[in-house]
N, C-alpha and C positions, 0 to 999 in steps of 0.2 A: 433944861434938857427937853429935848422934842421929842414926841414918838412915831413910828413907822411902822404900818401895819401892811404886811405884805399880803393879796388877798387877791394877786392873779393867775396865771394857768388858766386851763381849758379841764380840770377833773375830771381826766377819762374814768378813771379808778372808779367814778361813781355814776359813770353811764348806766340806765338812760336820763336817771334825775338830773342831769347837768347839761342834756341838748337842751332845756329848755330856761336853764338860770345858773348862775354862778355858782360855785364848790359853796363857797361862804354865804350865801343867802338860805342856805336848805339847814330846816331846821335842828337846832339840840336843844331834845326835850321842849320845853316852852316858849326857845327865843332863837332867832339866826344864828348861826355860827358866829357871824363877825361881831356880835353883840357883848363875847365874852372876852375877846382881846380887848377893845376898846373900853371895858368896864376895867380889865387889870390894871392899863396905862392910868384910867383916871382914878383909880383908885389909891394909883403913887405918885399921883399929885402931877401927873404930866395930862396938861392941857388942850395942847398943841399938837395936832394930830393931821398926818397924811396916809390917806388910805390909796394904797396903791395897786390898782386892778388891771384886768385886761380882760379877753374875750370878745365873745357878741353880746354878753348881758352888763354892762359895765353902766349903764345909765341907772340900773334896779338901784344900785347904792347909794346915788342922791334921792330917787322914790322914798328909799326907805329909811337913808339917816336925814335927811334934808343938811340943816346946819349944825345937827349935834343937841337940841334942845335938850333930846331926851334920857341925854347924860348931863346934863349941866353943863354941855358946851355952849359958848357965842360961834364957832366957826370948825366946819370939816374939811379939810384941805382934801383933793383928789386929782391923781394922777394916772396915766395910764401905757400900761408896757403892751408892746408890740411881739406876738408869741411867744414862745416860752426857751426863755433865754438862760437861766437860772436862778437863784436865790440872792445870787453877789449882783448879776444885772438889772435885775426887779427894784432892790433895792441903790443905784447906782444912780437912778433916777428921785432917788431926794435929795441929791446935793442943790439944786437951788433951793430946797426945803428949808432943809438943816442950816444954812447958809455959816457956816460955822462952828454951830453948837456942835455939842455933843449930842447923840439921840438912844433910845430905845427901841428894838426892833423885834417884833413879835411877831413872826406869821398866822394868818388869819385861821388855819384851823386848830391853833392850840388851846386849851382847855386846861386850866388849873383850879383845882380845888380852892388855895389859897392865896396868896397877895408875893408880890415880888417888893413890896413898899421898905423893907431893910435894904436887900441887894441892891435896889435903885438910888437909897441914901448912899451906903457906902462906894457906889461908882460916884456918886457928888465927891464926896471926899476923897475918893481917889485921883481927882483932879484930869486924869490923862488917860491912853492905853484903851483896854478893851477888858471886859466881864462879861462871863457867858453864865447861862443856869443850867446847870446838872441834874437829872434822877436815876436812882438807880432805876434799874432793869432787870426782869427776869431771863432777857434774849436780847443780850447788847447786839448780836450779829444781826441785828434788824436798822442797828442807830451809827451814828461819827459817835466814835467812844474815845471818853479822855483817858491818856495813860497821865499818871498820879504821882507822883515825887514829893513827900513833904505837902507842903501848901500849896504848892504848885502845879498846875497840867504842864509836861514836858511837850507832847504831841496829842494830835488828835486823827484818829484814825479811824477811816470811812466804811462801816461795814465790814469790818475786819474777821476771815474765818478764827480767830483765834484772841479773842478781843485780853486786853492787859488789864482792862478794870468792869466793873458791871454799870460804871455810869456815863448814862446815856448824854449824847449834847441834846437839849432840847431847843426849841425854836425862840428863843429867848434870848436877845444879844446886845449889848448896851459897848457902843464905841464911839472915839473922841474924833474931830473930823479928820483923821489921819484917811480914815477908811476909805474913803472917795479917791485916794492916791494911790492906796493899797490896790483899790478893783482896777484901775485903769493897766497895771501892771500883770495881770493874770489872765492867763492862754486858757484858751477850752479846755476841759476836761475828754474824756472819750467820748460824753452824752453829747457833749459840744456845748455845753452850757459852763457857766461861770460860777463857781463850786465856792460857798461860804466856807468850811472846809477850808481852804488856801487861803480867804482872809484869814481864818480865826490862829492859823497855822503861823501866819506872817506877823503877827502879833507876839505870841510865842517864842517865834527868833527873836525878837526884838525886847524880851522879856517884862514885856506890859502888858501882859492877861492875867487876869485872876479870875474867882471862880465860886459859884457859892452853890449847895445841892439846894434844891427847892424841896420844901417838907412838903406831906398832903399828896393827895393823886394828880396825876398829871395821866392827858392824853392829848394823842391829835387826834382830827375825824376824816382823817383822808381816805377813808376805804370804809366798805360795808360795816365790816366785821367793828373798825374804829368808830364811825358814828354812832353804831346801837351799843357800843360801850360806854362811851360820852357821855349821851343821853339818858342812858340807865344811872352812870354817877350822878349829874346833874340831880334826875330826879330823888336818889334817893342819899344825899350826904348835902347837895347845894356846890357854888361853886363861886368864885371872887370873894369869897371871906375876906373881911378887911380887920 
């Protein structure tokens, strides 16, 4: 399994610290943003890694991972998206990556307490299909919330005024190379962007999603309010437990 760390957009939400460097380069607590996805992935044994940016600061991330030494990589793979297209576009561009595998796909400003190192074995075992990671939530109407049947997510729903369950989808998504087939077939949304949301949905029909909640705190830092959360856990619990 390969991993893909999605780590572009343009972070208005945290103007003015972003006219001058990337969402993901600004720090939580003691290290960059992107420092903690990339610890998850290799923390569950995925070596292989493309970092997928964009912007005017897209060069700061070879400055500052060069090849990965300082995780124990030989090599950082980097690519780079063209405006802000959506989540399912951003990522649509590691199909020469992935070149068939299966991968792991974390967006760059998520933040977990704990390790994904089970969910990412039993998508091995699971052989095929797609795996998403779940938290609850105290305000799912803020997140894409899974409705819940059994073992299974029936639908996943965006922002919903009237959410069916309290857990949230988080940016955490492990799919087999179906997905690369799946985005080509998907229309803008209203933002006009290409909405993960309809892959994770298309999977779903196809009854090859499964789904595990992540224990431990989880945040993103896409916003004020979210960074000085972040960084306040960070500092005071840690985070990438393995």
């Amino acid at each position: 399994m390969k991993g893909v760390i999605l780590a572009g957009g343009l972070g208005t939400r945290l103007a003015p610290l972003t006219k001058i460097t990337n969402k993901h380069l600004l720090p939580v607590y003691d290290k960059p943003m992107v420092f903690y996805p990339i610890q998850t992935l290799v923390n569950a044994g995925i070596k292989d890694i493309l970092i997928v940016t964009g912007g005017n600061n897209a060069g700061d991330f070879l400055r500052l991972l060069g090849n990965g030494k300082d995780f124990g990589l030989q090599h950082i793979n980097y690519t780079y998206q063209e405006g802000e297209g959506g989540i399912a576009e951003a990522l649509d561009l590691a199909e020469f990556f992935a070149d068939g595998e299966s991968i792991c796909v974390m967006l760059g400003d998520n933040i977990i307490e704990n390790n994904i190192n089970q969910a990412v074995a039993d998508f091995r075992a699971q052989g095929a299909g797609a795996k998403i990671m779940l938290h609850e939530v105290d305000d799912p109407t803020r997140f894409g919330v899974a409705e819940i049947s059994g073992d299974k997510i029936v639908a996943i729903q965006e922002k919903p005024k009237a959410p069916k369950s309290n857990h949230a989808v988080i940016g955490i998504y492990m799919y087999d190379s179906d997905v690369f087939s799946i985005i080509k077939t998907l229309e803008p949304s209203e933002r006009g962007e290409l909405e993960i949301t309809d892959v994770n949905n298309a999977y779903i029909d196809k009854g090859t999603m499964t789904y595990e909640v992540l224990g431990g705190w989880w945040t993103d830092a896409g916003t004020f309010p979210s960074l000085l959360k972040a960084s306040n856990l960070v500092a005071k619990t840690g985070a990438n437990k393995v």
